[in-house]
Structure formats: C-alpha cells, structure tokens
C-alpha positions in Angstrom: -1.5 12.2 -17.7 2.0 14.2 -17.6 3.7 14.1 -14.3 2.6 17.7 -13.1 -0.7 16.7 -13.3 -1.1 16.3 -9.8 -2.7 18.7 -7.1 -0.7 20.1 -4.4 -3.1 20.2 -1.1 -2.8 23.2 1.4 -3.0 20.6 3.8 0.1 19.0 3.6 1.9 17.8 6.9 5.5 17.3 7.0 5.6 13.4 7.6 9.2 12.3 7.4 8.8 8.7 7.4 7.5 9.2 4.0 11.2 10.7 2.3 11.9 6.5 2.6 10.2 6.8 -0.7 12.1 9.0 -2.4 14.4 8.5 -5.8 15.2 5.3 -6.3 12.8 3.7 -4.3 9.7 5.6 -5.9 10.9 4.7 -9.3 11.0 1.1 -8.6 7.7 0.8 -7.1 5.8 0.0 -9.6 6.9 -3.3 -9.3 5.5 -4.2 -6.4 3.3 -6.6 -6.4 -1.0 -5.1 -6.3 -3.9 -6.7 -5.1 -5.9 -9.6 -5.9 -9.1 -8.4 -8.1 -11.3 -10.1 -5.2 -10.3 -7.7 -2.3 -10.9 -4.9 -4.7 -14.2 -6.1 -5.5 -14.6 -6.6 -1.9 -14.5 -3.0 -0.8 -17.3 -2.5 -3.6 -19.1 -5.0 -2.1 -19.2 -3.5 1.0 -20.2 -0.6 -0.5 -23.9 -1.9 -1.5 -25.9 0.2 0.9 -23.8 2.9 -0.5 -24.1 5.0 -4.6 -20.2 5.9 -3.8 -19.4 9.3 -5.5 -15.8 10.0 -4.1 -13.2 7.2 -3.6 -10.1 8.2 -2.0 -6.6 6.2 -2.0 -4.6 6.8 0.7 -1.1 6.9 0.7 -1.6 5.7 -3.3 2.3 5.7 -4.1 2.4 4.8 -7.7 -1.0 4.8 -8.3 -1.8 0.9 -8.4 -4.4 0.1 -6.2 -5.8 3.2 -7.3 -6.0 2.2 -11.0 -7.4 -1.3 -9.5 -10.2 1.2 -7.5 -11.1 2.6 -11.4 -11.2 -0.6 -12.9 -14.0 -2.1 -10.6 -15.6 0.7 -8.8 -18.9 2.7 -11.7 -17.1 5.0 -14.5 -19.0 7.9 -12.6 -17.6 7.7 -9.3 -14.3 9.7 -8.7 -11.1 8.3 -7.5 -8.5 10.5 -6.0 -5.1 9.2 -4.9 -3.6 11.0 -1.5 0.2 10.5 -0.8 2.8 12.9 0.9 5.7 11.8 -1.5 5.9 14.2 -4.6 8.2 11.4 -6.3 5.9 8.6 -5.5 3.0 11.3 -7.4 5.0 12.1 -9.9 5.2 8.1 -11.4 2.0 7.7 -10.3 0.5 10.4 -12.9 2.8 9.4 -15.6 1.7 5.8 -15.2 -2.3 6.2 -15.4 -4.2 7.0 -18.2 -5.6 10.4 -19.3 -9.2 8.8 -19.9 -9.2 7.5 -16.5 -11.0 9.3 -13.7 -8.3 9.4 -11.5 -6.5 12.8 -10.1 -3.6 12.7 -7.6 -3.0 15.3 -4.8 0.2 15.6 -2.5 -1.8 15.4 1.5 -1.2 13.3 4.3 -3.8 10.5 5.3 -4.0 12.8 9.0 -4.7 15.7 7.4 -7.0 15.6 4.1 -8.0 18.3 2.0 -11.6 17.4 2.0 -14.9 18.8 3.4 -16.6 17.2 6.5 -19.1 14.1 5.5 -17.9 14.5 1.9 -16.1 10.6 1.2 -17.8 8.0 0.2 -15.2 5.1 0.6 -11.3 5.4 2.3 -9.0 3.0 0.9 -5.7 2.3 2.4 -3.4 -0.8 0.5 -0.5 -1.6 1.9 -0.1 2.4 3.6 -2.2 2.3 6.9 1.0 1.1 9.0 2.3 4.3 8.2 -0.5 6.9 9.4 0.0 8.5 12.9 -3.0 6.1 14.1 -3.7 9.1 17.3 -4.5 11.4 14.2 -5.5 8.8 11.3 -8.8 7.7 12.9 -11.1 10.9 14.1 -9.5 12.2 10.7 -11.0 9.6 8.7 -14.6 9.9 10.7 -14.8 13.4 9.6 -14.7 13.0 6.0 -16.5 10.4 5.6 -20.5 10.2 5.0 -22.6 8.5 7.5 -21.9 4.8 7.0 -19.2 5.3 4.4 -16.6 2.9 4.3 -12.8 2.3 5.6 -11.0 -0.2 4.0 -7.2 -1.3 5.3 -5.4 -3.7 2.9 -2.4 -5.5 3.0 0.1 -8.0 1.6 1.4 -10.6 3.9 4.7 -12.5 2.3 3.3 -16.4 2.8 6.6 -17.8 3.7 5.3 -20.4 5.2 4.6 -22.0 2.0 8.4 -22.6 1.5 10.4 -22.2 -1.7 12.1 -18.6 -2.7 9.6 -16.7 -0.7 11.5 -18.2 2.9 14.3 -17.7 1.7 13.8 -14.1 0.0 12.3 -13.7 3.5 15.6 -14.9 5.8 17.9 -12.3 3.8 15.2 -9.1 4.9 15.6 -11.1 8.6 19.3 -11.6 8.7 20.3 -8.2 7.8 17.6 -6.3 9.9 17.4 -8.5 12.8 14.7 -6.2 14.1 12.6 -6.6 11.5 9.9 -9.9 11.5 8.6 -11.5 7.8 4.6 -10.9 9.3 6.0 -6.8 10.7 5.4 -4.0 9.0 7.2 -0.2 9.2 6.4 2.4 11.7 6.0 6.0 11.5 8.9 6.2 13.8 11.4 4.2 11.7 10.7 1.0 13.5 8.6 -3.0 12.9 5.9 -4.3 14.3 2.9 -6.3 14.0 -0.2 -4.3 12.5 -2.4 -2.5 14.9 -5.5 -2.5 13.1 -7.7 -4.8 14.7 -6.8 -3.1 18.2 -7.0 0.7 16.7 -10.2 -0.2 15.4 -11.7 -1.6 18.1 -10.9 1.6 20.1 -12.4 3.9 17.7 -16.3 5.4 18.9 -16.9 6.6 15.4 -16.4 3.7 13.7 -18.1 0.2 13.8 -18.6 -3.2 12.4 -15.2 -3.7 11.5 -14.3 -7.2 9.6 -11.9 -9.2 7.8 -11.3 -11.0 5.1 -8.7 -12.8 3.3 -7.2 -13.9 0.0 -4.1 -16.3 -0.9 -3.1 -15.9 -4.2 1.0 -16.0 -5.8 2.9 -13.9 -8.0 5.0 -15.1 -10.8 8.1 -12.8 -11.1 11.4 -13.0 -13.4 14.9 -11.6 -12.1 14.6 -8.1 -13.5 11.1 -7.9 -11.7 12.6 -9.1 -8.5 15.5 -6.7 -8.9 13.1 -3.7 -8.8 11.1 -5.2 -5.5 13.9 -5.3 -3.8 14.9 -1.8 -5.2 11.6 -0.5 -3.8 12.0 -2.5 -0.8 12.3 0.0 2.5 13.7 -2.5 4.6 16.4 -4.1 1.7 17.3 -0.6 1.2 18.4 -0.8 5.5 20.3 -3.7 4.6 21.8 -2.1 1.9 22.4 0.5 4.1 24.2 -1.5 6.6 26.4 -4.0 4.6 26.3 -2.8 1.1 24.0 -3.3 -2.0 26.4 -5.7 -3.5 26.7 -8.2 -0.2 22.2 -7.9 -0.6 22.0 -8.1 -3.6 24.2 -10.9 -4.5 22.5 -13.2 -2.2 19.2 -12.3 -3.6 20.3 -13.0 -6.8 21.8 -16.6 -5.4 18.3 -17.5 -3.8 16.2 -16.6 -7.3 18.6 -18.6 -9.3 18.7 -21.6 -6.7 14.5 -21.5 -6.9 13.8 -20.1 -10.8 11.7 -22.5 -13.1 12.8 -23.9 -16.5 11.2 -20.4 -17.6 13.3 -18.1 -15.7 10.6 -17.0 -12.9 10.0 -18.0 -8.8 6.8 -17.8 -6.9 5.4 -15.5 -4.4 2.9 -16.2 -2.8 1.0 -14.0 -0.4 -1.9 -13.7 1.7 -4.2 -10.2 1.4 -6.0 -9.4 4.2 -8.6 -6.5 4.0 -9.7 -5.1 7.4 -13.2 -2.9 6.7 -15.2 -0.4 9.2 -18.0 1.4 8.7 -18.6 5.1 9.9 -21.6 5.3 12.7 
C-alpha cells in the first residue's frame, strides 16, 4: 500500500493535541511496543453474539494494532484505521500490506465519518486518553450497532517489577516532574490517571463495561529503545526542556547498566482492556 493510499474524511476536526505526532515522532512509532495477541483475541471474544462486518481503529497511528485487528478478526470483516495525524497515516499505509483488508482515513475519534448504527466493533489501543471524552462517548453510541462493541486498550509500563523499566521510568519522572509512570497525556497537554472506568460508568448508552488484564515483557536492543524514546511524547518534553543529549545520554547509561550478555533489556508491561457494550 503506497503512502497516499489513505482516505481523507470530510469530517476531520482540528485536534491539536495530535501535531505531538508529527515528524520525528511519527516515524519512530513503529517501534513502540503492540499488544499481546490475547487482548486482541479478547475483543473477538467479546464479539460472539456479534458476525462483525466493520472494525474500526481509532486513533490507529502506524497501523499496528490495526494489523493485529486483521490478523485475528475473519478475512471478511473490514478494518478501517481512524487517526487525525496525516504523518502517523502516511507510515501507517506504507507499513501494511496491499493484500490486507485494511484502509486508513484521516478523522477524529469525536467526529467519524460513518453512518448511524453502522460499526460493528470500536477499538481504541493506547489512543482513548486522547479523545475529548464530552464528545468521544455519544459519538461512539451512534455508530455503533445495537450491542456492538467498545474496546479501550492500553500499555501500563510495570515498573514495579524493577530492573531497566524503573529506571527507564525515573528519567520520564525526573525531567517531567508532572508526569506519573501509571499517567497518561491529556488532550489539553497535561497527565493524569485514565478516566475510563469513571467515563464509562457515566455513559446511558453504554453498558456492561469490564476489564481485563495481561502481563507480558518485551525484549528490546539499543537501536529499538532509541526509537521508543524517539516516539516518546513525554521524552520529547524532556528533550524539550534540557536537551536531547542530557536525555538521551542517561538513557543510554541505564540500557547499558541493565543489557544481557546479548545486547537487550526487558520491559515488561501490564495490558489492560476496558470493554462496553452498546444498549
């Protein structure tokens, strides 16, 4: 798939907090880290009363948990990736397959370019924390079918298991005092904890919410980490603040001071899927 192979929606909002995506950060991105195959096979799980036609990916980035979505959901069913970045399309489309049957439009999750009661399953990995919850919600009610499915994943940095991770974790904490290891970004430019559970629990068109959860760790060499960090929003503060040499160099000191004989650290990380159904 070339990387103009992407549709551009009418109904595309101007959301500023996504432009913290562009250039370098979008080209690095790939490297973060994706899912583990259970939470993917979770969301088709929860799809069993369901014969899903159209799966959507919201704010899809590169396109990785939208690849996972094709991997495990039927060879029929659609999969569309949503994102407001036009960099974070373009490497999405030149990273996915032709045969795959995947498209990408530029939309914001608030304001989709899709007919009422027309979406079998929403997807959200690692994105949600950035929707304008007010708007995000009644939004997501209207395009889906009656009891079609929400699911809200993300990655939680397990630093409580020690090694690199903590300390990976301390340099993001030391230079952006105001973020926290378990935060996540705000539309407004800020951190704090997710607001899922509670935005859920407020939401009269949506029910039966639960949660589950999957550890699981990532084995990553230097070059690997490098780009992470590249793609990293709030590393990219730090390096805003005190220079990408000062960050950088002290990442570097914490993989070296953890690598294995082999040349790679652990991270380890806890998924945690939240799912809703529509009433």
């Amino acid at each position: 798939m070339s990387p103009e192979n992407y549709e551009l929606s009418a109904k595309t909002t101007d959301h500023n907090s996504w432009k913290d995506f562009d250039g370098k950060i979008a080209e690095n991105w790939h490297a973060m880290p994706g899912y583990p195959s259970e939470s993917v096979q979770a969301i088709v799980a929860h799809c069993s009363h369901l014969k899903p036609a159209i799966v959507v990916d919201l704010g899809c980035g590169t396109g990785t948990f939208t690849r996972q979505l094709a991997a495990e959901f039927d060879p029929g069913c659609k999969i569309i990736g949503l994102d407001p970045n036009a960099d974070m399309l373009k490497q999405a489309a030149s990273l996915t397959e032709g045969d795959l049957n995947i498209s990408y439009r530029k939309s914001a999750a608030e304001t989709m370019p899709f007919d009422n009661g027309s979406i079998s399953v929403l997807a959200a990995a690692g994105a949600a924390h950035r929707f304008d919850s007010l708007s995000f919600y009644p939004e997501a009610a209207r395009v889906m079918v009656e009891s079609g499915v929400l699911a809200l994943l993300h990655n939680r940095p397990d630093a409580d298991r020690g090694g690199f991770m903590s300390e990976y974790m301390e340099i993001h904490e030391h230079y952006v005092p105001e973020y926290r290891r378990d935060w996540h970004s705000t539309p407004c430019g800020g951190y704090c904890p997710l607001p899922y559970e509670r935005d859920l629990s407020n939401q009269d068109k949506l029910e039966a919410f639960s949660i589950q959860r999957w550890s699981w760790t990532e084995r990553v060499s230097e070059a690997t980490l490098l780009a992470q960090a590249l793609s990293s929003t709030v590393i990219a503060r730090a390096v805003h603040r005190v220079g990408q040499e000062k960050v950088f160099s002290e990442v570097r000191n914490a993989f070296i001071k953890h690598a294995d004989p082999d040349g790679y650290v652990n991270m380890p990380y806890v998924t945690e899927g939240i799912f809703a159904t529509k009433k």
